[in-house]
C-alpha positions as CSV (number, residue, x, y, z in Angstrom):
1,X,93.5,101.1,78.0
2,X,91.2,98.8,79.7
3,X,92.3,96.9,82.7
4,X,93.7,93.2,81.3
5,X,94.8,91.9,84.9
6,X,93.8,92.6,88.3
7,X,96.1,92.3,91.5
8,X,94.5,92.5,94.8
9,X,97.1,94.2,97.3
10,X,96.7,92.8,100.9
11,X,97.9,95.2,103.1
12,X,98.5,98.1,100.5
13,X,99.0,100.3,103.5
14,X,102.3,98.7,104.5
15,X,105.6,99.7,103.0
16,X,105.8,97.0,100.6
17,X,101.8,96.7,99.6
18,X,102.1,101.1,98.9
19,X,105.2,100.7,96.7
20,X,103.8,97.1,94.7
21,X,100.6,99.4,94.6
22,X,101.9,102.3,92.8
23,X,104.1,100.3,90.6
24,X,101.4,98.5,89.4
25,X,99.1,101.2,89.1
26,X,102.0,102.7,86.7
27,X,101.6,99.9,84.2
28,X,99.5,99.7,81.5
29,X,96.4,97.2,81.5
30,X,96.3,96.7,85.3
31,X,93.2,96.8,87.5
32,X,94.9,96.8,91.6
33,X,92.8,96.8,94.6
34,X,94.1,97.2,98.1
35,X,93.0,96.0,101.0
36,X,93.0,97.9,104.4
37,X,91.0,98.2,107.7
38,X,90.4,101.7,106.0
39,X,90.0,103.4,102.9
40,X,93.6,104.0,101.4
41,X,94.8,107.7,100.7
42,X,94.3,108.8,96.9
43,X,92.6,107.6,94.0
44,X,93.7,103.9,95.1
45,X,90.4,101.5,94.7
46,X,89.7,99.6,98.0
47,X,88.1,97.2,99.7
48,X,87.4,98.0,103.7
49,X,87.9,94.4,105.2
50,X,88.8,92.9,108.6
51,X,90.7,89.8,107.4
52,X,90.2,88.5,110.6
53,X,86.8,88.1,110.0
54,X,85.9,85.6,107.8
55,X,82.6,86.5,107.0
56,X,83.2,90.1,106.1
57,X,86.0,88.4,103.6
58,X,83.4,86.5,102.2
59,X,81.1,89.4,101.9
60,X,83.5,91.7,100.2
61,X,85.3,90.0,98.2
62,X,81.8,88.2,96.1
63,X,81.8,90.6,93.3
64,X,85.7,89.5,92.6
65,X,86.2,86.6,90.3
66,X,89.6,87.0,88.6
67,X,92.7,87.9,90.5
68,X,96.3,87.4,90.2
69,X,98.2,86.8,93.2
């Protein structure tokens, strides 16, 4: 099934982002990114950002157009 929705996970590499991240990931028709100073452990799709930083937000985040938050 091809992803319907897409949820972008800031900080997916905190208790609550990990768990939000693998139940969404267990749902049909979802699309979840993470975000994280680092790439996150397994097949979880992420984007290497410094929040912080508000240029490198701007830069990685372009390509993203439709999110639900």
């Amino acid at each position: 099934m091809e992803p319907t929705k897409t949820a972008l996970i800031v900080g997916a590499s905190g208790v609550i982002g990990k768990n939000l991240t693998n139940y969404l990931r267990s749902l049909p028709g979802w699309r979840v990114i993470g975000t994280s100073r680092k790439l996150l452990p397994g097949n979880v799709e992420t984007v290497v950002v410094d929040l912080l930083d508000e240029a490198d937000v701007v830069a990685q985040f372009a390509g993203l157009d439709t999110v639900t938050r």
